[in-house]
SEFIZA-3560 file (N, C-alpha, C; in Angstrom, 3 decimals):
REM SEFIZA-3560
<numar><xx>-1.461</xx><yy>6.050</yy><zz>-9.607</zz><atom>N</atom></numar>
<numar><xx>-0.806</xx><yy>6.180</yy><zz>-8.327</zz><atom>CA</atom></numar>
<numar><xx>-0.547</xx><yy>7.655</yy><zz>-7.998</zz><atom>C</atom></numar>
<numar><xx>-0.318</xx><yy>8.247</yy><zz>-9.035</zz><atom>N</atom></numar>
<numar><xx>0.067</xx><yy>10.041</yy><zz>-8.587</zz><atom>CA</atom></numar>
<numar><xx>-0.992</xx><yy>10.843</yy><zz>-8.207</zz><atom>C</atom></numar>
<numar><xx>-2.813</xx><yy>10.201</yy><zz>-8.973</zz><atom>N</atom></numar>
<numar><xx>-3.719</xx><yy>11.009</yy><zz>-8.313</zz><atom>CA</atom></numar>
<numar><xx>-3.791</xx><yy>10.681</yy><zz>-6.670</zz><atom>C</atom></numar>
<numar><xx>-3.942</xx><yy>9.495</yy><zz>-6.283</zz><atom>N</atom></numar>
<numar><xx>-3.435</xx><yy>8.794</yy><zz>-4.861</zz><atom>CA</atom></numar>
<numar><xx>-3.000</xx><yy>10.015</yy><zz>-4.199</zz><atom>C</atom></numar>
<numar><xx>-1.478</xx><yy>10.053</yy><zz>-4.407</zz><atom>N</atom></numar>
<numar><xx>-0.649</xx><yy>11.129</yy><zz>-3.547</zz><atom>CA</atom></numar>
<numar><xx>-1.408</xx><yy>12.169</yy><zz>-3.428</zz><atom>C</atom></numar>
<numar><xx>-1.840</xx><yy>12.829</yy><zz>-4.644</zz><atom>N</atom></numar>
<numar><xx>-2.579</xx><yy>14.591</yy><zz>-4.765</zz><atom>CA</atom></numar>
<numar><xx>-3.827</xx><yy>14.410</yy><zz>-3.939</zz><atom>C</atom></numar>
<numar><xx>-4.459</xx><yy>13.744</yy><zz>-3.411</zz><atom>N</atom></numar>
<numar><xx>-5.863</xx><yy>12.806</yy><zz>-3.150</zz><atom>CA</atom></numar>
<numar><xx>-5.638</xx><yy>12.874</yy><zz>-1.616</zz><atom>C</atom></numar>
<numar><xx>-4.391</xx><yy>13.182</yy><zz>-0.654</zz><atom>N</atom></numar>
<numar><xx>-4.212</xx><yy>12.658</yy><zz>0.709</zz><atom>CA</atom></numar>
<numar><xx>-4.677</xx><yy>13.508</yy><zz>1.680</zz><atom>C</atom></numar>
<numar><xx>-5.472</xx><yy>13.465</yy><zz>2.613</zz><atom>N</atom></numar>
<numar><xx>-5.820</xx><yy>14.145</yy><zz>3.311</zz><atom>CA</atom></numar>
<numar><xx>-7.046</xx><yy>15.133</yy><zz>3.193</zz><atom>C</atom></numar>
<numar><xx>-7.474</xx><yy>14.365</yy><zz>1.807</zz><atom>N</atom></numar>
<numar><xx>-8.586</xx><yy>15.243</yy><zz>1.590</zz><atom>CA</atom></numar>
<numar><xx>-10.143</xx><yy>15.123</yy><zz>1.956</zz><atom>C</atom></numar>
<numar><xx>-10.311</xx><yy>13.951</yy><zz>3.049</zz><atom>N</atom></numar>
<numar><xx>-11.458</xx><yy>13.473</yy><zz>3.314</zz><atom>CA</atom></numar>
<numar><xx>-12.644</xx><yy>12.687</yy><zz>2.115</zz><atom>C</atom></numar>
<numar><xx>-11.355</xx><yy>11.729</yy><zz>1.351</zz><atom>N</atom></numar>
<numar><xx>-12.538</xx><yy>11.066</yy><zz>0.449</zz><atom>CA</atom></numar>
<numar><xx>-12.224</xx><yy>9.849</yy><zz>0.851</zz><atom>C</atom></numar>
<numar><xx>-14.012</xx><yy>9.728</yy><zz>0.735</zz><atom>N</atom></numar>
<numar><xx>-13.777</xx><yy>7.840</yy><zz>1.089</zz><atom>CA</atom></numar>
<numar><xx>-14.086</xx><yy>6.932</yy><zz>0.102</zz><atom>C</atom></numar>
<numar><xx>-13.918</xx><yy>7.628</yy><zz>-1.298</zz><atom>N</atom></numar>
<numar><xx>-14.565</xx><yy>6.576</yy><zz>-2.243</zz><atom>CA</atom></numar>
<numar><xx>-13.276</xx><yy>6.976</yy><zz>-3.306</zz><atom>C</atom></numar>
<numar><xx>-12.694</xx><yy>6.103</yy><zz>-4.327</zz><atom>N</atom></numar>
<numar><xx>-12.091</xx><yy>6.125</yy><zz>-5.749</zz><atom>CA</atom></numar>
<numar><xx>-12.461</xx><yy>5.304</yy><zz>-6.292</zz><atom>C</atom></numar>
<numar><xx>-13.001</xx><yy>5.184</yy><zz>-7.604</zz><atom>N</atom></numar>
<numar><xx>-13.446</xx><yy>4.584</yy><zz>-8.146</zz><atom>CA</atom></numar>
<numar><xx>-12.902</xx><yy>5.130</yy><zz>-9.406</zz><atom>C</atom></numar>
<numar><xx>-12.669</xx><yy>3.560</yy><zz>-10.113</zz><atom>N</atom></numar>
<numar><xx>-11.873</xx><yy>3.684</yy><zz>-11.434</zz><atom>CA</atom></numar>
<numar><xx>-13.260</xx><yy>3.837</yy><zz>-12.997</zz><atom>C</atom></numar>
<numar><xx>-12.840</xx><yy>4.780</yy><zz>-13.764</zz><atom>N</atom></numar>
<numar><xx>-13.998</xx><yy>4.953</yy><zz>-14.254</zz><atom>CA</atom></numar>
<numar><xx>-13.243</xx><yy>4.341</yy><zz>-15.852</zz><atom>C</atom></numar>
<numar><xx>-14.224</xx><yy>4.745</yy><zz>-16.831</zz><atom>N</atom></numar>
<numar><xx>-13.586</xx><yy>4.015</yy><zz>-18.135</zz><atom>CA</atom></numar>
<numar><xx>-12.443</xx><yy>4.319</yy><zz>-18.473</zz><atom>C</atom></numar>
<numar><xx>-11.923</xx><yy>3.110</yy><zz>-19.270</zz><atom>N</atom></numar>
<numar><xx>-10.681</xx><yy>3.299</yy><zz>-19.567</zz><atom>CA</atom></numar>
<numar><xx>-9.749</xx><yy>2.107</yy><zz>-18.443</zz><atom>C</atom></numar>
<numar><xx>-10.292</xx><yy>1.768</yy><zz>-17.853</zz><atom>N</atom></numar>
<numar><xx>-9.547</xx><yy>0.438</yy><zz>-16.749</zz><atom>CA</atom></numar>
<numar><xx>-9.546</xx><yy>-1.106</yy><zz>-17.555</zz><atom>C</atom></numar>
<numar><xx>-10.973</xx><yy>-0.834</yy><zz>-18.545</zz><atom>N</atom></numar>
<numar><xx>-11.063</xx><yy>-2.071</yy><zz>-19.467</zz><atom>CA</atom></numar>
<numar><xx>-10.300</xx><yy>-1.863</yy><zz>-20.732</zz><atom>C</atom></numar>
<numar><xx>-9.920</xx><yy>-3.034</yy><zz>-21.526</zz><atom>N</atom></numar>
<numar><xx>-9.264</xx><yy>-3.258</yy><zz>-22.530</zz><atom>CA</atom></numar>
<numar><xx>-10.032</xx><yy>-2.386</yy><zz>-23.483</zz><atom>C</atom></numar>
<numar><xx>-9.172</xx><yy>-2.058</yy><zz>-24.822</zz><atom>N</atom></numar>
<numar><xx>-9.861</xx><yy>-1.458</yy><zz>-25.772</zz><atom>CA</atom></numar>
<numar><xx>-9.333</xx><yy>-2.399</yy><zz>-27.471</zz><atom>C</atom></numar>
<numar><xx>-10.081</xx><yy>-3.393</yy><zz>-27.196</zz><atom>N</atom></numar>
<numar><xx>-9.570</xx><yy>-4.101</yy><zz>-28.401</zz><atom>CA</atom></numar>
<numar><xx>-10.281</xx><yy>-3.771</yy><zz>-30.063</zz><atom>C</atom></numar>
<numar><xx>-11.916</xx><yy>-3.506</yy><zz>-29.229</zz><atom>N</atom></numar>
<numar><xx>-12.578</xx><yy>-3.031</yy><zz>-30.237</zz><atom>CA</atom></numar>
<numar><xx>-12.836</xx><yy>-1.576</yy><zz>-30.291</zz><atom>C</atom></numar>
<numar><xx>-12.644</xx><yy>-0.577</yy><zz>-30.098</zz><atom>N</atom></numar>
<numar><xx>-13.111</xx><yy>0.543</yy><zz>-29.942</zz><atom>CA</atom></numar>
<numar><xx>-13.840</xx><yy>0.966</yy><zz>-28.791</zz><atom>C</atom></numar>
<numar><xx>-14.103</xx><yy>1.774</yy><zz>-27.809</zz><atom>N</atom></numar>
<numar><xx>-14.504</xx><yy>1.961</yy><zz>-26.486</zz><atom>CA</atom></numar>
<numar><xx>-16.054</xx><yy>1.502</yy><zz>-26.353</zz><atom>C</atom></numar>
<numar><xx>-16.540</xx><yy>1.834</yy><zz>-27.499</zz><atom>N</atom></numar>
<numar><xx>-18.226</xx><yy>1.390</yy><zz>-27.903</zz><atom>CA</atom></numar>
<numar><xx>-18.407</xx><yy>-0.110</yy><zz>-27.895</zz><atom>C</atom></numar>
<numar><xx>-17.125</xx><yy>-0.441</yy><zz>-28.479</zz><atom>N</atom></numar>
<numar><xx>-17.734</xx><yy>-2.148</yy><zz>-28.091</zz><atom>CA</atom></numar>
<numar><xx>-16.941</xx><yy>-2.921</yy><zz>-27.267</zz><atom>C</atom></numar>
<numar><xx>-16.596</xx><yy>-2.612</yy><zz>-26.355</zz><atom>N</atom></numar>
<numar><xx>-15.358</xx><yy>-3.098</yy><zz>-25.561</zz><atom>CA</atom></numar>
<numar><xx>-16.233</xx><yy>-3.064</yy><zz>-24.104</zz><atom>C</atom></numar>
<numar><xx>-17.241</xx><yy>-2.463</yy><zz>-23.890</zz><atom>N</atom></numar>
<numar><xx>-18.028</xx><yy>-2.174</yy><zz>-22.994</zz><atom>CA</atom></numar>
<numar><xx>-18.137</xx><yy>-3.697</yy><zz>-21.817</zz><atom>C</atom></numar>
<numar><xx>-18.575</xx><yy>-5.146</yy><zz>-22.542</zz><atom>N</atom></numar>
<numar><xx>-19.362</xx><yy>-5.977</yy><zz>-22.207</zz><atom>CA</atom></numar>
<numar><xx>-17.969</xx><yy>-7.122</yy><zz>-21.793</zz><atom>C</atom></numar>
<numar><xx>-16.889</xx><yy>-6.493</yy><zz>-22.286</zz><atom>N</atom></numar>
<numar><xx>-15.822</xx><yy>-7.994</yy><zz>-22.646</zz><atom>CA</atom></numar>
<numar><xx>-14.850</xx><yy>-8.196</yy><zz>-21.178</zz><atom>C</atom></numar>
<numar><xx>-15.192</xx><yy>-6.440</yy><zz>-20.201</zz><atom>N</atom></numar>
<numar><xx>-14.652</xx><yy>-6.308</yy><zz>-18.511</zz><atom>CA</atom></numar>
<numar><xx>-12.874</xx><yy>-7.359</yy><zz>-18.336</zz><atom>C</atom></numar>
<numar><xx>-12.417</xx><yy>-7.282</yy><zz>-19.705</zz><atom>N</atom></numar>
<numar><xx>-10.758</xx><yy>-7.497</yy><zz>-19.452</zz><atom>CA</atom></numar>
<numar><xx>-10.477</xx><yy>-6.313</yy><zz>-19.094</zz><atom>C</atom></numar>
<numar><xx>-9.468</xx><yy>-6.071</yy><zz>-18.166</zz><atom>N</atom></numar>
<numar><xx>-8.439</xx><yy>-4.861</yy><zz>-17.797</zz><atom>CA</atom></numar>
<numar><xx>-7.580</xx><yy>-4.428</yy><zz>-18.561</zz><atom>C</atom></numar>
<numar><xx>-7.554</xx><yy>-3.014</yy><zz>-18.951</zz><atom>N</atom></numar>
<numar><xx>-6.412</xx><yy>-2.955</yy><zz>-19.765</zz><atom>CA</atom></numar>
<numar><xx>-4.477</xx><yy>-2.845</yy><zz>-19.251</zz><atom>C</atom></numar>
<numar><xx>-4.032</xx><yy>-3.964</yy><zz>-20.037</zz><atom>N</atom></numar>
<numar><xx>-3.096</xx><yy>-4.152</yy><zz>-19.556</zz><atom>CA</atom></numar>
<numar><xx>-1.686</xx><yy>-2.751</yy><zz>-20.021</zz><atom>C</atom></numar>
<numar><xx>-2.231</xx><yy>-2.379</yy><zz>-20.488</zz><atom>N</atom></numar>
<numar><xx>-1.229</xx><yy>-0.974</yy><zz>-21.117</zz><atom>CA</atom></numar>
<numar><xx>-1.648</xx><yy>0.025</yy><zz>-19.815</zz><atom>C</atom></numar>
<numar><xx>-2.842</xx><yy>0.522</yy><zz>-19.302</zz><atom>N</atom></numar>
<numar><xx>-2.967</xx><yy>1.324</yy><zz>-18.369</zz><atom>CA</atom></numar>
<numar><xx>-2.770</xx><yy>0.474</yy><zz>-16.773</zz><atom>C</atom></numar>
<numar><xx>-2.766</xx><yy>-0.761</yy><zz>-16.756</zz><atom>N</atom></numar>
<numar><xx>-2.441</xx><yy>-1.330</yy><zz>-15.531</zz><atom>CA</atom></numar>
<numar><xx>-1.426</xx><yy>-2.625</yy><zz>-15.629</zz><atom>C</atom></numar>
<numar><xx>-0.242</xx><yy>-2.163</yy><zz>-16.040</zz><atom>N</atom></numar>
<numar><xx>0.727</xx><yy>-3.341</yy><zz>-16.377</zz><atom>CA</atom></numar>
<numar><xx>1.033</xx><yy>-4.097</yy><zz>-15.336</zz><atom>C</atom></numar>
<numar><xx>0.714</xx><yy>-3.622</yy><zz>-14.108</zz><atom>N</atom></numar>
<numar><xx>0.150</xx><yy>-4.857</yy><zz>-12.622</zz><atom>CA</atom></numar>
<numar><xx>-0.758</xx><yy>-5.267</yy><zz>-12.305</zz><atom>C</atom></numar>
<numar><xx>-1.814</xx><yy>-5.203</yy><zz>-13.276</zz><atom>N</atom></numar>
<numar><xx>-3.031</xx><yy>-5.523</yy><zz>-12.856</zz><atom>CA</atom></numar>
<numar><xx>-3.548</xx><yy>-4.637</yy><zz>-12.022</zz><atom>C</atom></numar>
<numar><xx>-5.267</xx><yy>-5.215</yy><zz>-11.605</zz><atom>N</atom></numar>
<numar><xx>-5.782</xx><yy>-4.084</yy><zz>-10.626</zz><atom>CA</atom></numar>
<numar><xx>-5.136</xx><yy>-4.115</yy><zz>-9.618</zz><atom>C</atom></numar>
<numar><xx>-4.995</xx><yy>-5.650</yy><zz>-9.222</zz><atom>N</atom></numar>
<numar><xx>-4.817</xx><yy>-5.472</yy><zz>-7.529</zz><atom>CA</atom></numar>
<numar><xx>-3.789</xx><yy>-4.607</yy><zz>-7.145</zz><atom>C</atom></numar>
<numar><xx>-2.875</xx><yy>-4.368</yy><zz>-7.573</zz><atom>N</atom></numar>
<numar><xx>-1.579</xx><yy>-3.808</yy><zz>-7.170</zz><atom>CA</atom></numar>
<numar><xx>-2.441</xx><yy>-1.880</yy><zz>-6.967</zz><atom>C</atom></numar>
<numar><xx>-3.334</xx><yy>-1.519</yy><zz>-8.148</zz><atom>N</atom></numar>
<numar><xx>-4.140</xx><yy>-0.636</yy><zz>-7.521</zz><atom>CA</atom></numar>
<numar><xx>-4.986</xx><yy>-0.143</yy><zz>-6.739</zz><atom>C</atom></numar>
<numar><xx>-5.524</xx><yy>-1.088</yy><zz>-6.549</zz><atom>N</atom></numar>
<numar><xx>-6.682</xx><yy>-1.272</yy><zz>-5.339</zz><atom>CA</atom></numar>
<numar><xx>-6.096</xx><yy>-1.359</yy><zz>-3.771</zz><atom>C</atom></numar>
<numar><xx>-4.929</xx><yy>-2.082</yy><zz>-4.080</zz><atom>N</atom></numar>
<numar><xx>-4.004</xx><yy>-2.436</yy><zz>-2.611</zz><atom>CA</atom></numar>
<numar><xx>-3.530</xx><yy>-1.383</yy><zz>-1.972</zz><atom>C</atom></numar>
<numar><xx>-3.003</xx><yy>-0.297</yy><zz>-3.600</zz><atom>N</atom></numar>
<numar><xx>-2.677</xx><yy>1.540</yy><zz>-3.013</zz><atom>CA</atom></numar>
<numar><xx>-3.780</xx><yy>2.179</yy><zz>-2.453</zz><atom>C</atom></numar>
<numar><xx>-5.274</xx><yy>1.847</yy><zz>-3.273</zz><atom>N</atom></numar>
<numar><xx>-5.980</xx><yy>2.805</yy><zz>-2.762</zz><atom>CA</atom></numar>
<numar><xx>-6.507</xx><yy>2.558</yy><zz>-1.462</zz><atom>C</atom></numar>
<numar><xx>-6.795</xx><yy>1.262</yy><zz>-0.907</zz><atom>N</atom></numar>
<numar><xx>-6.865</xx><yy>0.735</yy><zz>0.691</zz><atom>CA</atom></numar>
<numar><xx>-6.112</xx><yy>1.295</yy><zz>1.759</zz><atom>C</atom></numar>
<numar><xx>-5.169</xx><yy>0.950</yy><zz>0.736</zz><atom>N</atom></numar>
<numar><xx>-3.628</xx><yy>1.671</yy><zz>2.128</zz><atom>CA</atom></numar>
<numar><xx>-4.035</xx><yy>3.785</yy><zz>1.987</zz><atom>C</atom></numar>
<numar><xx>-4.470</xx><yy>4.206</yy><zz>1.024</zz><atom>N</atom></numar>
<numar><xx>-4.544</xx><yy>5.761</yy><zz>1.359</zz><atom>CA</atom></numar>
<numar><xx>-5.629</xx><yy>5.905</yy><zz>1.883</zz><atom>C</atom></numar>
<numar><xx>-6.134</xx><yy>4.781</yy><zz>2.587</zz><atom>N</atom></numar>
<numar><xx>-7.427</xx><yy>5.342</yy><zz>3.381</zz><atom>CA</atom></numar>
<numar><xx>-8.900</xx><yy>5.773</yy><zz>2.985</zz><atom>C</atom></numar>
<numar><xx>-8.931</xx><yy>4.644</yy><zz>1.253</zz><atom>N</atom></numar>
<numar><xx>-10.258</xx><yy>4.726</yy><zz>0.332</zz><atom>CA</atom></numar>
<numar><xx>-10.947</xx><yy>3.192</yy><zz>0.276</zz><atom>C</atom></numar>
<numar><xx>-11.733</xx><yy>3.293</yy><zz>-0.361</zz><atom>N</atom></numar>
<numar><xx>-12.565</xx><yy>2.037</yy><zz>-0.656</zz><atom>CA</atom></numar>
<numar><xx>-12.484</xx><yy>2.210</yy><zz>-2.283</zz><atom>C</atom></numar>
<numar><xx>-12.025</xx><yy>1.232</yy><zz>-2.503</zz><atom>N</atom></numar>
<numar><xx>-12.131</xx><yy>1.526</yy><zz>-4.146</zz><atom>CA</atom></numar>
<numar><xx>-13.460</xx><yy>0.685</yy><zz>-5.200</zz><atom>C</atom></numar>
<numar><xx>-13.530</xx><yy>1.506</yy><zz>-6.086</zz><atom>N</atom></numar>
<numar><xx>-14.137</xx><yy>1.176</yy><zz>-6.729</zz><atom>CA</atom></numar>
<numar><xx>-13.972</xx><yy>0.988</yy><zz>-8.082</zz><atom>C</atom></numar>
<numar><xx>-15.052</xx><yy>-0.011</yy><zz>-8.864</zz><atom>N</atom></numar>
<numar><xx>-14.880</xx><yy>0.119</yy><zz>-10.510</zz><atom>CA</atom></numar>
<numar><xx>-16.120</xx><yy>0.848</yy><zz>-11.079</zz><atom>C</atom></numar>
<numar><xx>-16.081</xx><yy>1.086</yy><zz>-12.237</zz><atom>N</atom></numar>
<numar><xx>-17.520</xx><yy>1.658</yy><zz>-13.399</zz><atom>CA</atom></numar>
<numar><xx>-17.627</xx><yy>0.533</yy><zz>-14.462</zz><atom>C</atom></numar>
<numar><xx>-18.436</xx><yy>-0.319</yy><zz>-14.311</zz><atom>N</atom></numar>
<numar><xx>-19.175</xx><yy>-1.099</yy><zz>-14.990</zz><atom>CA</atom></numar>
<numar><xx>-20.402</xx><yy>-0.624</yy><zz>-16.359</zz><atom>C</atom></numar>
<numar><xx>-20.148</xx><yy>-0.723</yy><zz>-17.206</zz><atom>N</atom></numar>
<numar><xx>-21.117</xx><yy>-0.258</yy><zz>-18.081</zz><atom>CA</atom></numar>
<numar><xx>-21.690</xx><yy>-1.704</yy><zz>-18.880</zz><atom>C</atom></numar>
<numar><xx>-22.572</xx><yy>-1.744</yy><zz>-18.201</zz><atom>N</atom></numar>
<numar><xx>-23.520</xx><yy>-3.387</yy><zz>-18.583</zz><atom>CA</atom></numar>
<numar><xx>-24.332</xx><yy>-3.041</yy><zz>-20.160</zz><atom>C</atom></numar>
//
């Protein structure tokens, strides 16, 4: 939420959440395929992030590593 604020007015139309949004149960190497959220870095879940980044005037995004 604090990059959000620093982020305003700066003419971006994209955020996208990069690694580290998924769980890390096994180590980052194998945690890749299992796309749970991690609940320590998003103790509201995404939506409650995605809902901020709409409202600052972004399209949000995720990083998928298949």
């Amino acid at each position: 939420m604090e990059n959000l604020d620093s982020l305003k007015g700066k003419n971006i139309q994209y955020y996208v959440i990069d690694a580290g949004w998924y769980a890390n149960q096994h180590g980052w190497e194998k945690s890749h395929e299992d796309w749970q959220f991690n609940h320590e870095q998003f103790p509201n879940g995404l939506k409650t992030v995605i809902e901020e980044i709409k409202k600052n005037n972004m399209v949000p995004g995720i990083w998928f590593e298949i």
